[in-house]
Residue, then its C-alpha position, 0 to 999 in steps of 0.5 A: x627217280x629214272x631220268x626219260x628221254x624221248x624224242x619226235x618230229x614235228x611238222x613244220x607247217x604245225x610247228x607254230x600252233x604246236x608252240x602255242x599249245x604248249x605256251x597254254x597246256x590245259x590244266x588237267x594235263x598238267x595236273x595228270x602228269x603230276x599225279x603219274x609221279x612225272x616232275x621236271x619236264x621240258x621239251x626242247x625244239x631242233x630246227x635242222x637246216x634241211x627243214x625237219x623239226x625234232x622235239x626233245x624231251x625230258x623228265x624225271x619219273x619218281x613213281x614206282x610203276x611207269x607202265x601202271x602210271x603211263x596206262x593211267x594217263x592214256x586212259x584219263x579223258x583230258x589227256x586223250x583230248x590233249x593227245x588228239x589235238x597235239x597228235x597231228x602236229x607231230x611226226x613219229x620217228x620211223x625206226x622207233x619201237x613198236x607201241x611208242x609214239x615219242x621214240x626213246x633215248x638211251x641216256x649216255x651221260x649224266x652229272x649230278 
């Protein structure tokens, strides 16, 4: 099992309904992220007093090939519609790497 830690920006005027998708996440979304080996995901909000939005994320990957599993994903048409609808709500990270959308982070401390 690798632990993910991915982070984005999120528009402030499409914080509200950025919320409200994720109080109801599509089922066939949900059921995609399971069959890719994904478990014990969240994502956590940080409002900044300069007015910016950044959301966090985590989960734990227990499959044996992310690449093949995160290309299975991107192709699955509920998923691209999900990806569609929730895209404009967010703000990638300039400085992220090429190809990434939510830009990871180094895990720099861990307690089991």
């Amino acid at each position: 099992m690798k632990r993910y830690g991915m982070v984005i920006g999120v528009k402030a005027e499409r914080l509200e309904e950025y919320k409200r998708l994720h109080a109801a996440v599509w089922p066939g979304v949900l059921s995609k992220i399971a069959e890719c080996h994904i478990r014990n995901y969240s994502i956590y909000l940080r409002r900044l007093p300069d007015g910016n939005h950044y959301l966090f994320s985590y989960f734990e990957y227990g499959g044996r090939d992310f690449a093949a599993d995160m290309a299975k994903m991107a192709a699955d048409p509920e998923t691209q519609r999900w990806w569609a609808v929730c895209g404009p709500c967010q703000m990638p990270l300039a400085d992220r790497a090429k190809g990434e959308w939510w830009a990871d982070m180094e895990e720099v401390f861990h307690f089991d």
